[in-house]
C-alpha positions in Angstrom: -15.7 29.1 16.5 -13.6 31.7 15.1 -12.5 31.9 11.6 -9.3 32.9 10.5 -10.1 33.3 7.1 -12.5 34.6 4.6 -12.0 32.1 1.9 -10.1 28.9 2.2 -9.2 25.9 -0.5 -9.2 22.1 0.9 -6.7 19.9 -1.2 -8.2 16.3 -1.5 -4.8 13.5 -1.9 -4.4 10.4 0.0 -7.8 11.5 1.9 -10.8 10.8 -0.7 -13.3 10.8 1.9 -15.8 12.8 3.9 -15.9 11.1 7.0 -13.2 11.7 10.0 -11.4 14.1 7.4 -8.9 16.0 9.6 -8.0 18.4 6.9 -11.4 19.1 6.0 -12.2 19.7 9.3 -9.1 21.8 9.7 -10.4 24.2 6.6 -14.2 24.5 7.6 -13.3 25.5 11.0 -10.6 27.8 10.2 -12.3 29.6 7.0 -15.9 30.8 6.3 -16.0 29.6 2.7 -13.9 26.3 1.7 -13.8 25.5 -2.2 -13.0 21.7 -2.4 -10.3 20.6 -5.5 -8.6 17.6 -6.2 -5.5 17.4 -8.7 -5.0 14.4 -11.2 -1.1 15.3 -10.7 0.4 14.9 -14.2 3.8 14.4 -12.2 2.1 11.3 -10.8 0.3 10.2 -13.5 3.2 10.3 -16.6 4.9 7.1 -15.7 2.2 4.9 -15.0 1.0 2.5 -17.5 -2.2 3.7 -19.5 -4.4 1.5 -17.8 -3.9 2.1 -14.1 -6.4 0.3 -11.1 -5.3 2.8 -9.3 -6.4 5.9 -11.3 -9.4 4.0 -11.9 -10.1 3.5 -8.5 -9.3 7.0 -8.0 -11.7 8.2 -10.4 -14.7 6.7 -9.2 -13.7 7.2 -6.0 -13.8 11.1 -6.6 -17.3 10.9 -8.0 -18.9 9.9 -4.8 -16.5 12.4 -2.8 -18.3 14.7 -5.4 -21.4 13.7 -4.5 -20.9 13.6 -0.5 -19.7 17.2 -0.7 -22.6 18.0 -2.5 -25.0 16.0 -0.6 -23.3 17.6 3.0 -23.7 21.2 1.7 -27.3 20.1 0.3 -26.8 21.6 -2.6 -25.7 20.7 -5.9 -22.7 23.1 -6.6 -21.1 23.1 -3.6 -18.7 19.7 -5.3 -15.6 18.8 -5.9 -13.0 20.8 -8.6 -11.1 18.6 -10.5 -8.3 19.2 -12.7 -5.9 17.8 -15.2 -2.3 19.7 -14.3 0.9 19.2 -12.9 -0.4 20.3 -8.5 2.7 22.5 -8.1 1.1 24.7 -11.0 -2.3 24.3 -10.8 -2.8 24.9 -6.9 -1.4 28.6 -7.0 -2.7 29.1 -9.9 -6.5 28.0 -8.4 -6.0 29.6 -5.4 -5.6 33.1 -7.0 -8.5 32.1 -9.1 -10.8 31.8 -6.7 -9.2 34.3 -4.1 -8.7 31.9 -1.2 -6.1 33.2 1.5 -5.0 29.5 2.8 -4.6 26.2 1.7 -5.4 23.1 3.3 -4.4 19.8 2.9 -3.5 16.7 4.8 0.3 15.4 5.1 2.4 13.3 2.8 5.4 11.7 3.6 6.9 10.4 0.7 10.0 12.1 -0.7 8.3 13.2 -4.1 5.2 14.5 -2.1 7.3 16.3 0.2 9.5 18.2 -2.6 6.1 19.1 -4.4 4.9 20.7 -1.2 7.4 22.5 -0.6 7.0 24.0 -4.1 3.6 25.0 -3.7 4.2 26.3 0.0 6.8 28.5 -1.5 4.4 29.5 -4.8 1.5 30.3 -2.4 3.4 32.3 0.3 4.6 34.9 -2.8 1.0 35.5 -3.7 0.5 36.1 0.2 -1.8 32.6 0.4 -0.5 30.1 3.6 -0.7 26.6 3.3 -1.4 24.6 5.9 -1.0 20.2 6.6 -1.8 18.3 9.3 -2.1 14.6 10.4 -4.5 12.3 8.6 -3.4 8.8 7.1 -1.5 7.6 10.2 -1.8 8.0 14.1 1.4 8.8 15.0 4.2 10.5 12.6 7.9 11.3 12.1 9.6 12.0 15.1 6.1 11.6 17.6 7.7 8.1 18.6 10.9 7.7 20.1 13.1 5.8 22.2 14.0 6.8 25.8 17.8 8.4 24.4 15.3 10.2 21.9 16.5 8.7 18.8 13.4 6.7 16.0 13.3 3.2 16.9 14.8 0.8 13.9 13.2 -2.7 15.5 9.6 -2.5 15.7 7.9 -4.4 19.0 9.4 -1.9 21.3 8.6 0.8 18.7 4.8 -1.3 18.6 5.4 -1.1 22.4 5.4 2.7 23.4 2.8 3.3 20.6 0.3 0.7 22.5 1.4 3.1 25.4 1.3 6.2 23.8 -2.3 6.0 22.0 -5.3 7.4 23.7 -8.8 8.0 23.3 -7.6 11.6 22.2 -5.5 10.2 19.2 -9.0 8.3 17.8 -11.5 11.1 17.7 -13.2 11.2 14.4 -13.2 14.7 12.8 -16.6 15.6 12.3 -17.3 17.9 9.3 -21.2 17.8 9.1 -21.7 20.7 11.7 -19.7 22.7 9.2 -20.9 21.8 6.2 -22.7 25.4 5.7 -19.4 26.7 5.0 -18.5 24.8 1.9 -18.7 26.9 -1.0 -20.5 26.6 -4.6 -18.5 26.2 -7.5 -17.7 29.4 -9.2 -19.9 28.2 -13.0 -16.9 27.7 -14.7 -15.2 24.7 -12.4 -19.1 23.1 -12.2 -17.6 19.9 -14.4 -18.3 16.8 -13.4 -15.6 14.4 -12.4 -13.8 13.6 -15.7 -13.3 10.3 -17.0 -10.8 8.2 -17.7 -9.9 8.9 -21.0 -10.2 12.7 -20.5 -7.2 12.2 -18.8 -5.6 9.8 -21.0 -6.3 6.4 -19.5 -7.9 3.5 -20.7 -10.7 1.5 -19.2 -9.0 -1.0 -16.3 -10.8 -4.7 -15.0 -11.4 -3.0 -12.1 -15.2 -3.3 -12.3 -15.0 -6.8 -13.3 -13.0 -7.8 -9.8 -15.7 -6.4 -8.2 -13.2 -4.1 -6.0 -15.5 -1.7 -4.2 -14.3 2.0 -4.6 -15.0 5.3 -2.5 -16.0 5.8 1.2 -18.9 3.5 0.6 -17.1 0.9 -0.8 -14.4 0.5 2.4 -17.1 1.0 5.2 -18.5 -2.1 3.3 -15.1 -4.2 3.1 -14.9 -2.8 7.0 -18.3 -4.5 8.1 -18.0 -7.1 6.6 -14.2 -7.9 7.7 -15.5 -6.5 11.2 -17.7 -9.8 11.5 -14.4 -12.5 10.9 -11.5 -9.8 12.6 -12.0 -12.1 15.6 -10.4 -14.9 13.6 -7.8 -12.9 11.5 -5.1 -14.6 13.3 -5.9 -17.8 12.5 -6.8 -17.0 9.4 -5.0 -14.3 7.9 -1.8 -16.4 6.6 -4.0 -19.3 4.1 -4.3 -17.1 0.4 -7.8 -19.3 -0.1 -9.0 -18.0 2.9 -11.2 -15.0 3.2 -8.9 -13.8 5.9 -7.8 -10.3 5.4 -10.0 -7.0 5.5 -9.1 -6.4 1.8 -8.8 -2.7 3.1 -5.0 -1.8 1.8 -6.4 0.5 -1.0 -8.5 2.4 0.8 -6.2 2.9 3.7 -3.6 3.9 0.4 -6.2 6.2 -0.7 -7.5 7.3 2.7 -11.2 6.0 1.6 -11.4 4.5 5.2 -9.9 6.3 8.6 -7.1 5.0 10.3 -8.8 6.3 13.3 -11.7 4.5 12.7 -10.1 1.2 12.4 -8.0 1.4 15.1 -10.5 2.3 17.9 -12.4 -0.2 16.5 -9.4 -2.9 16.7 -8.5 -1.6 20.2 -12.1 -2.2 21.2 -12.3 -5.4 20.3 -8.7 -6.7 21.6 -9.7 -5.1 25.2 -12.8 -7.3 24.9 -10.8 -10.2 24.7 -9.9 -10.7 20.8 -7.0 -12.6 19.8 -7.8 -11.5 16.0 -8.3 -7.9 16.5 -4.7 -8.0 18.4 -3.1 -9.1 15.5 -4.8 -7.1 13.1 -4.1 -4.0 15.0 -0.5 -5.0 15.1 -0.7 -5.3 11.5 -2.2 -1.6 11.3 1.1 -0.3 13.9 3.4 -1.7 11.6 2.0 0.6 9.2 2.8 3.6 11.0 6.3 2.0 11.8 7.3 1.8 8.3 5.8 5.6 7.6 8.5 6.6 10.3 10.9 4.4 8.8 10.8 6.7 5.4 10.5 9.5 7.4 13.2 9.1 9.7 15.7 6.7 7.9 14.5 8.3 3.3 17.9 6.8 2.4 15.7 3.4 2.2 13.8 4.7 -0.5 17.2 4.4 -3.0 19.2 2.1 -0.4 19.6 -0.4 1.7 18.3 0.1 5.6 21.7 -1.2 6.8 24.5 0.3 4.7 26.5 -3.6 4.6 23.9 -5.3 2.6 24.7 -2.7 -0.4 27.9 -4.8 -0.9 26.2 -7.6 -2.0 26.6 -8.7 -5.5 23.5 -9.1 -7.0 22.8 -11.2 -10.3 23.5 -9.2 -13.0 23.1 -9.3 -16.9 21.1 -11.2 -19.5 21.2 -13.8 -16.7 19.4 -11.5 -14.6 17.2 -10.4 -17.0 15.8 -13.8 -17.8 15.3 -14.7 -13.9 13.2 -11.5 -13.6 11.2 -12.2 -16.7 10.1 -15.5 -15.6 9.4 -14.1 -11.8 7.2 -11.4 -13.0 5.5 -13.4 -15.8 4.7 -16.4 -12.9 7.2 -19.0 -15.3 9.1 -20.0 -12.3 8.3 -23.7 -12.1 6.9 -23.0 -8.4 3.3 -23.0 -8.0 3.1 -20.8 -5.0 5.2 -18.6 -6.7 4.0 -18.3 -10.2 0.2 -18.5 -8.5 0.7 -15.4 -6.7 2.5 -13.6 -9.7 -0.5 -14.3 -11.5 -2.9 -12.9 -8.8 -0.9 -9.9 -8.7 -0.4 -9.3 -12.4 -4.6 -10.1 -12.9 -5.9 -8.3 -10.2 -2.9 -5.8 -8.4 -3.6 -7.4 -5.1 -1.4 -10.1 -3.8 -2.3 -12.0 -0.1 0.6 -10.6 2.8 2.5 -14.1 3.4 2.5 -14.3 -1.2 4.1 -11.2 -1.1 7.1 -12.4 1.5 7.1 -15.7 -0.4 7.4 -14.4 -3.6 9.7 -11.2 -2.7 12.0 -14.3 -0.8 11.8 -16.2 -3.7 13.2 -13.2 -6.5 15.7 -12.4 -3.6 16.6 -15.3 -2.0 16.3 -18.1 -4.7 16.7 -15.8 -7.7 19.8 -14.0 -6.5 17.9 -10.6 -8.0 18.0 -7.1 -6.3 15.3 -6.4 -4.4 15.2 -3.3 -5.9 13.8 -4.6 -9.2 11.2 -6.4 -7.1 10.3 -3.3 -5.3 10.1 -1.8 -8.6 7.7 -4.5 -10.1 5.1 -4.3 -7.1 5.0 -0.3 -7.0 3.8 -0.7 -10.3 1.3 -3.4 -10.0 -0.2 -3.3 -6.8 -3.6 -1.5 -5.9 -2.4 -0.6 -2.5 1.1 0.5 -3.6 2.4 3.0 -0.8 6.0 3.5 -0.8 6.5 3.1 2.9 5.1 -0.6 3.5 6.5 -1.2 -0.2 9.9 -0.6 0.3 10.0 -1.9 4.6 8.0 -5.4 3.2 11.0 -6.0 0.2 13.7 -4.8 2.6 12.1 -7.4 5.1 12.4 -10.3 2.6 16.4 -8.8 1.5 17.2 -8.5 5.0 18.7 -5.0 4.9 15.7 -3.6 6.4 15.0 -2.3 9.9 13.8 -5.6 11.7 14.4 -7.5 9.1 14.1 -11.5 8.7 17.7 -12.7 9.2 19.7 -13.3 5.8 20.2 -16.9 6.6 16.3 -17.6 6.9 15.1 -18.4 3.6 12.0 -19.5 2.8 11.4 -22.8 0.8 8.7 -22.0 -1.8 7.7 -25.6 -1.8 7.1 -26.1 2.2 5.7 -22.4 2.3 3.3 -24.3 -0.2 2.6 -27.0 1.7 1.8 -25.1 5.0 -0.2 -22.3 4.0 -2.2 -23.6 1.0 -2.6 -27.1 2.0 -5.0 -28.2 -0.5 -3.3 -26.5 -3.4 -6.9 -24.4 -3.7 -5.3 -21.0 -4.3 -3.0 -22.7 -6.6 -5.9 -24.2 -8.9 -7.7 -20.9 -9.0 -4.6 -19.4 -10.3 -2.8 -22.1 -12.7 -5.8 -24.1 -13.5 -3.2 -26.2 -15.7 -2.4 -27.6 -12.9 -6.1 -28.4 -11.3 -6.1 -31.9 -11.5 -2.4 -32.7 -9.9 -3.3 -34.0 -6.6 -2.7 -31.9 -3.3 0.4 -33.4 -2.5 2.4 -33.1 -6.4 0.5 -29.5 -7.0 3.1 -28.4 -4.2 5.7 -29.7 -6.9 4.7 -31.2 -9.7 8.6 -32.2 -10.8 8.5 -34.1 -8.4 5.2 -36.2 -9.2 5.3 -39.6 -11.0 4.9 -39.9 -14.5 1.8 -41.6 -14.6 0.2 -38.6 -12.5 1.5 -36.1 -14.7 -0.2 -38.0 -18.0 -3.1 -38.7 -15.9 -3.5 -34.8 -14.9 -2.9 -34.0 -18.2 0.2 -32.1 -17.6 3.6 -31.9 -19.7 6.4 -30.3 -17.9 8.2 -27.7 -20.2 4.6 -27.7 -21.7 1.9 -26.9 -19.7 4.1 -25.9 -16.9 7.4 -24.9 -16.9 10.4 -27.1 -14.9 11.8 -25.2 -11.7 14.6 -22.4 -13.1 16.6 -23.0 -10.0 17.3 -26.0 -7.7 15.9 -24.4 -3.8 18.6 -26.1 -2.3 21.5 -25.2 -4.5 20.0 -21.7 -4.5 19.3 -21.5 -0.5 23.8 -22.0 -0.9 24.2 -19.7 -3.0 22.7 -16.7 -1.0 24.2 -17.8 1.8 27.7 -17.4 0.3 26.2 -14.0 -1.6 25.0 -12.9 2.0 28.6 -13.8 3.4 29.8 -10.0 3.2 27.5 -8.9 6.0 28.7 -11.5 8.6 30.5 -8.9 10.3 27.5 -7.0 10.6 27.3 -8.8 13.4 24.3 -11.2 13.1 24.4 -15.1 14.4 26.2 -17.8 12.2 23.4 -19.7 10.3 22.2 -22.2 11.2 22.7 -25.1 8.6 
């Protein structure tokens, strides 16, 4: 194969992994040396709360990207460069350092990532140096989806459709670097650091060892085979929280520790042979690249509403407000299901799918509170943050996104309860306060008898708070909120 360049640099991001990397295959086969840098983005990094999962999980994640690079080149200086700078400096700056004539790196779609690329595009073309992106963390982008009048679909099984229609053996190869590994180059001495630790970057240490969340490539292949051996019965399982139903994979797929390649031909595999749970699974990995084409097609969602009506709603607003948010995001609501998975997400920055539409419903829907602030809370909390399924997932629950739940569906937190933790186990592992309510009152323990509350040991207003709002006189409420978007044109509810 011929090489374009002499020298080339691959940017590490949302792609910490060796395995099926399409932009370090890209760089290999385009350059005869390839340096190897990854940037803890000070742009990124300012706003987030000292100790992060996420940069955690990031950190050790680079080490063994360090040591793969190392251990595919076969020799010990051929790693990773790491450094500490805002990326719109330090990659032009790097590149002239070590002399490199193009950049490589693999896409990003949010708006942020997209302004800073354009900066360093820009930076790198005055010093003569091109930079290059291409495909990596979904299968199909922007625009590559369409309708037949050749406009971005805005409902998703008919966007879900022509992708099941659209993806081909072609779209799944894995990009194999190994046969090109000769060409990664040693670390000039001076960048032959190891990976630096947290708190050379100003973070402190994080639980993240402690919740046993397996990082790096390693770590997802390990959540993959092991989820591989239950995917059959993900669609049975996949909506009970004290189930082990779901692959556990959202922060590697966030940090591109796994390949989306990889897991779909896998998923397609197993659906042809017959599997109801791969179906729904793979589904679940479409509506992924759905709500990446959403933000790429439709970025006013980022700041606004999907459908421009729902903006006219009047939100809570206030001290009032600020209260009602407090107790959501403290898990103080009076609902167990509720304040159980505010607790799971506040102790480990994972929270099971159907939690996150029960509690999102709940803050919107019961609460009265912009989903905005909601939106807000989780980017900040969860592991698997992405900005994409973020924002589509709280738009869902508002009903302003694209295929959103209608607004007059609301979920009640106490049947949701009933249904999909039957036994009140996830409950108990979360609010043990509550452990020995029996499985019918753990659902609602206001509405218990007495006698079982003294028996279980349980003072409401003490050990547990009483409900903040009334469901019912809250499910009226939206409703009239929800009233200016009638004309929008969707059914009378049903009451």
């Amino acid at each position: 194969m011929t090489q374009n360049f002499d020298t080339g640099l691959m940017w590490f991001r949302r792609d910490l992994r060796v395995a099926d990397n399409a932009a370090l295959h890209l760089a290999l086969s385009q350059c005869s040396r390839v340096h190897c840098v990854f940037v803890f983005d000070e742009a990124i990094l300012a706003p987030l709360p000292r100790a992060d999962r996420r940069v955690a999980f990031i950190r050790e994640s680079l080490a063994e990207l360090d040591a793969a690079l190392r251990q595919l080149k076969r020799k010990a200086g051929a790693g990773l460069i790491v450094c500490h700078a805002l990326a719109s400096d330090a990659l032009p700056r790097l590149a002239a350092q070590l002399k490199v004539q193009a950049v490589f790196a693999a896409r990003d779609y949010e708006p942020q990532a997209l302004a800073r690329d354009e900066t360093v595009r820009h930076a790198l073309a005055q010093a003569g140096c091109a930079f290059f992106t291409c495909k990596d963390q979904v299968i199909f982008e922007g625009r590559d989806i369409l309708t037949l009048s050749g406009t971005p679909y805005g409902v998703f099984t008919p966007y879900k459709n022509n992708w099941l229609k659209r993806v081909n053996p072609q779209d799944l190869v894995p990009c194999d670097s190994a046969p090109l590994a000769q060409r990664l180059s040693e670390r000039p001495p001076e960048f032959q650091r190891p990976v630096p630790s947290l708190a050379d970057i100003g973070f402190a240490p994080t639980n993240l060892a402690s919740l046993k969340i397996p990082t790096g490539e390693r770590g997802g292949q390990t959540l993959f085979e092991a989820f591989f051996e239950r995917m059959d019965d993900y669609h049975a399982t996949r909506d009970f929280p004290a189930v082990k139903g779901p692959s556990y994979l959202g922060v590697h797929l966030r940090f591109g520790t796994v390949s989306i390649r990889q897991l779909v031909r896998i998923a397609l595999q197993r659906q042809a042979a017959g599997s109801a749970g791969a179906a729904v699974w793979l589904s679940e990995l479409v509506w992924r690249d759905f709500y990446f084409a959403i933000l790429a097609n439709f970025p006013h969602v980022a700041q606004q509403a999907f459908k421009p009506e729902y903006d006219a709603i009047e939100w809570e607003s206030g001290s009032h407000a600020e209260t009602l948010f407090a107790a959501w995001c403290e898990g103080r609501t009076g609902y167990p299901l509720v304040d159980a998975a505010m607790a799971q997400i506040n102790q480990t920055g994972y929270m099971h799918n159907r939690l996150r539409m029960v509690a999102g419903s709940f803050l919107v829907k019961d609460l009265g509170i912009d989903w905005r602030w909601g939106e807000r809370y989780f980017a900040e909390k969860l592991n698997d943050f992405d900005l994409s399924a973020n924002n589509g997932g709280w738009q869902w629950v508002a009903s302003s996104g694209c295929d959103a739940q209608p607004y007059f569906r609301i979920f009640n937190p106490v049947s949701q309860s009933e249904k999909f933790d039957p036994q009140g186990k996830f409950i108990r592992r979360y609010l043990p306060q509550l452990a020995s309510l029996s499985d019918k009152a753990i659902h609602a323990p206001w509405a218990a008898k007495p006698l079982e509350l003294q028996m279980a040991g349980v003072t409401l207003g003490r050990d547990y708070p009483q409900p903040i709002v009334a469901h019912d006189e809250a499910r009226a409420k939206t409703l009239q909120r929800y009233a200016v978007v009638k004309k929008s044109g969707q059914p009378a509810p049903q009451i």
